[in-house]
C-alpha positions in Angstrom: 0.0 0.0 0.0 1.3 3.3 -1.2 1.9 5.8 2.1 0.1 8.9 1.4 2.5 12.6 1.7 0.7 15.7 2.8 1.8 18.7 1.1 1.5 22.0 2.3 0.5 24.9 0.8 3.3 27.9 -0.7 -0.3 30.2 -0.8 1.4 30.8 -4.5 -1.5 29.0 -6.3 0.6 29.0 -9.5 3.7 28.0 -7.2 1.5 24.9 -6.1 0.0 23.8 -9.5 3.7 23.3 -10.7 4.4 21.4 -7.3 1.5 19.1 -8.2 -0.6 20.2 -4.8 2.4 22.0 -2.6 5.5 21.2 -1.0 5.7 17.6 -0.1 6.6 16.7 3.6 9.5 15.3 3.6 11.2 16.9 0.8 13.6 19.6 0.1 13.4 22.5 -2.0 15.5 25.2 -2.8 14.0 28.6 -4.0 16.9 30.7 -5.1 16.6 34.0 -6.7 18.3 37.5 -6.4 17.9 39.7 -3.6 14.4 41.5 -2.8 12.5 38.9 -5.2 10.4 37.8 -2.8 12.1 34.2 -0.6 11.9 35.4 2.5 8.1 35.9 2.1 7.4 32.7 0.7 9.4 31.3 3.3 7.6 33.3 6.5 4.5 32.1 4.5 5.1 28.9 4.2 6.0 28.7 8.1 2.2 30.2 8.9 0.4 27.4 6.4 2.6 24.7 8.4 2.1 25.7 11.7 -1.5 25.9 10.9 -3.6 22.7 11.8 -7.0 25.3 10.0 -4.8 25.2 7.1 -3.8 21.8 6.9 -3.8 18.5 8.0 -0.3 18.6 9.6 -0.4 21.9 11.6 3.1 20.9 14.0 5.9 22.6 14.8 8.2 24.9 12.3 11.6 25.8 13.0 13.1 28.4 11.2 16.3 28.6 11.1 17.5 32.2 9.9 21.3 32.8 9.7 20.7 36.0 7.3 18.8 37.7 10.6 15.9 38.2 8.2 13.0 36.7 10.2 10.5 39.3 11.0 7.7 38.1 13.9 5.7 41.2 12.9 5.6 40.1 8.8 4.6 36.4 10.4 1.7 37.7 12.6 0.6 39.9 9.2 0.6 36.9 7.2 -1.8 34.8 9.8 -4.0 37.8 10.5 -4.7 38.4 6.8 -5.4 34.3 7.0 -8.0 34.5 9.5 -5.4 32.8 12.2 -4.3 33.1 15.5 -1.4 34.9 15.0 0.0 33.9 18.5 -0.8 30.1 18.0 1.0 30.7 14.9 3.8 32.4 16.3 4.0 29.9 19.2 4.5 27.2 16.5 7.4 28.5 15.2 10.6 28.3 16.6 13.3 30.7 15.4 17.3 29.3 15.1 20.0 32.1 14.4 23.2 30.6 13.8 25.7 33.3 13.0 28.8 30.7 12.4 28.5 27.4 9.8 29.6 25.5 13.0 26.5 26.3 14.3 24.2 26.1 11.6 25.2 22.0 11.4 24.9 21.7 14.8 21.1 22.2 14.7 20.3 20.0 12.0 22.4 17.2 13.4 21.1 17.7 16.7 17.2 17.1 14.7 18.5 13.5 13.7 18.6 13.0 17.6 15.1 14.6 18.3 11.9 12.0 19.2 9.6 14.6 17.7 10.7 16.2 14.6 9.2 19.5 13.1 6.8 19.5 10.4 8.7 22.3 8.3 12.3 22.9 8.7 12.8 26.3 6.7 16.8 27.4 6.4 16.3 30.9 4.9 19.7 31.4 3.4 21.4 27.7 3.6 23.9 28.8 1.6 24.9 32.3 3.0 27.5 31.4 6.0 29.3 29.2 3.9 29.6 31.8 0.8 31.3 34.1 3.2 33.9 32.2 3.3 36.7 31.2 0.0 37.9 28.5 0.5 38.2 25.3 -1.0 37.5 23.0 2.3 34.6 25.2 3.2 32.8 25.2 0.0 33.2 21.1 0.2 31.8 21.3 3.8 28.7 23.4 1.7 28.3 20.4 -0.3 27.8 18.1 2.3 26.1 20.0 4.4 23.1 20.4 1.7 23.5 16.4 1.2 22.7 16.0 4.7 19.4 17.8 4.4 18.1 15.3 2.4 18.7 12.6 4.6 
């Protein structure tokens, strides 16, 4: 018998269409694009439709792990409000990591491998940025595995 995913909505109903139905638990997806284009958003958006059991079936825990310093709690309550949701259920849901060194940006997601209850969403909003800081060879390698490791 085939195990049925839940996906969850991007609230981008084009966006959705060409994910057949949403992002599918379990996943990873990458949405890359030049600065001011809109990421961020979809990510703070995508963290209120998780954390939302209204919204869909899953409605757990986010985290949100933010090593850009780009997370905004206000833009997050916005998003639920103009949702018809409890912005501080919402808010409660997710819970914000700031690493500001790639050591610790590993660190929590190896320490998730170890956790009994896993979140619904993991967001990274910037995966890449700590380790583009830095140029050099063994760092850029650690990069690689790093984004190999979130698939697993």
């Amino acid at each position: 018998m085939e195990e049925k995913l839940f996906s969850i909505s991007t609230g981008v109903r084009g966006l959705d269409r060409m994910l057949l139905g949403g992002l599918q638990l379990g996943a990873v997806y990458d949405f890359y694009g030049a600065s001011g284009v809109g990421k961020t958003q979809l990510c703070l958006q995508i963290s209120t439709l998780a954390s939302s059991p209204k919204e869909h079936k899953v409605g757990g825990v986010v985290l949100y792990v933010d090593p850009t310093g780009s997370f905004r709690p206000e833009r997050l309550k916005e998003i639920a409000e103009e949702r018809s949701l409890d912005a501080e259920k919402v808010l409660s849901q997710v819970y914000l990591y700031e690493p500001r060194a790639i050591e610790e940006q590993i660190a929590v997601l190896t320490q998730l491998k170890k956790m009994s209850r896993k979140p619904s969403v993991i967001i990274i909003d910037g995966v890449t940025d700590l380790f583009l800081s830095v140029n050099d060879i063994s760092t850029r390698t650690l990069l690689g595995k790093h984004l190999h490791s979130l698939c697993f």
